[in-house]
C-alpha positions, -999 to +999 in steps of 0.1 A: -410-338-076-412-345-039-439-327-015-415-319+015-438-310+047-430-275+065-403-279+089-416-275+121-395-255+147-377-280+177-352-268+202-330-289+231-358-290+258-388-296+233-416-321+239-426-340+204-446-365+195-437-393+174-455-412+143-454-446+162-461-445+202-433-460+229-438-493+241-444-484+277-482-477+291-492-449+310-508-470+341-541-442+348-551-447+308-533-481+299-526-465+265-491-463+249-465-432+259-460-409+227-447-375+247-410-368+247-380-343+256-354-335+233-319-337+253-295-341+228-292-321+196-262-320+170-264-341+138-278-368+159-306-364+181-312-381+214-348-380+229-365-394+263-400-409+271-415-385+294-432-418+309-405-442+313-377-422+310-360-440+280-337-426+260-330-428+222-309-414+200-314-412+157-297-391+134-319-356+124-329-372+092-345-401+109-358-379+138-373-356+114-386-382+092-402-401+123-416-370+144-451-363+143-452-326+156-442-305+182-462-304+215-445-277+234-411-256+231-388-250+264-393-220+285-374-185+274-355-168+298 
C-alpha cells in the first residue's frame, strides 16, 4: 500500500516551493529561484517565478506531485 503525504493546504495567490529550483539566479545570492505565486487554479495549475516572472502551467497531479511545500497563503479580507 502506498504512503500518500498530507495534503498541504494552497489557494490562488499562494507562494510554494518546488522540489527542483527555476533556472533563473537571484543576482544578490547567485543561487537558483525556488519561490512562486499560484495564478491559475482549476484542474490545471499555472504558477509564476517570483524572480523572473515566468509562468508555467501543469495539471494538479503534476503540481502536487512536484511541490515541495507551502511558503505563505494570500492575505484574507
Amino acid at each position: 500500500m502506498e504512503m500518500r503525504k498530507p495534503m498541504e493546504i494552497y489557494d490562488l495567490g499562494s507562494f510554494v516551493e518546488m522540489k527542483k529550483p527555476h533556472a533563473c539566479t537571484i543576482k544578490a545570492t547567485g543561487k537558483k529561484a525556488n519561490h512562486w505565486e499560484i495564478v491559475r487554479m482549476g484542474a490545471d495549475i499555472k504558477i509564476r517565478c517570483s524572480n523572473c516572472d515566468h509562468v508555467v502551467m501543469m495539471s494538479r497531479h503534476d503540481f502536487e506531485r512536484k511541490m515541495k511545500k507551502v511558503l505563505s497563503q494570500p492575505e484574507k479580507g
